[in-house]
C-alpha positions, 0 to 999 in steps of 0.5 A: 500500500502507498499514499498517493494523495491527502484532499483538502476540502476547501470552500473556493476552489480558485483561491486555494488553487492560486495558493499552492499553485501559484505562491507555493509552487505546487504543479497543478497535475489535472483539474476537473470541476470540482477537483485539483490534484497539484504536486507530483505523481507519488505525493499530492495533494487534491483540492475538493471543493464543497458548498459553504454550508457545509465548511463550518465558519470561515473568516477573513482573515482566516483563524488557524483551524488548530483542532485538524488532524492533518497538515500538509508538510511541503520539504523546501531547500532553504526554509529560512528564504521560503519563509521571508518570501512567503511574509513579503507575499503576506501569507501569515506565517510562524516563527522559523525553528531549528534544530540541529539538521531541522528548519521548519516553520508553520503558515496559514493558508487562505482558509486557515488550514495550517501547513508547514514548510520543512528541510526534510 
């Protein structure tokens, strides 16, 4: 058995697809209504849009949805240079922390999921 993919049910698709596609660099891999799978072929991530009713409260700006299961981890080169242009683009972003061989920091993406940026 191997993951293939993690969906974030988002409220607006074209938002969120602009966010990782377009401010973290996520390749789209295929798009359908309704649908974005971006990443690569042996680790995406799909976008699945849903009607508002059923997202529960969402803010503007969004607050950090603390109490999800899940967080998308994305591996960059220089985590530190990630995360002062990603602060430059006003993406909300946490303090950068190291240990030994390990940088890694949080943000928040437009609906307040919470993902990471990581050396590893």
């Amino acid at each position: 058995m191997q993951l293939s993919q993690v969906v974030l049910f988002v409220v607006d698709l074209p938002r969120m697809q602009a966010f990782y596609a377009d401010l973290l660099g996520m390749p789209v891999l295929s798009t359908e209504p309704g649908f974005v799978r971006l990443g690569s072929p042996g680790a995406a991530l799909a976008l699945h849009a849903i009607p508002a009713e059923y997202a529960g409260a969402m803010t503007e700006p969004a607050t950090a949805r603390e109490d999800t299961a899940i967080k998308p981890c994305f591996r960059v080169d220089d985590v530190s240079a990630e995360h002062t242009r990603l602060v430059g683009l006003g993406v909300p972003m946490r303090p950068l922390h190291q240990h030994d061989a390990l940088a890694y920091c949080d943000g928040i993406d437009p609906e307040g999921n919470v993902f990471q940026l990581s050396s590893r």
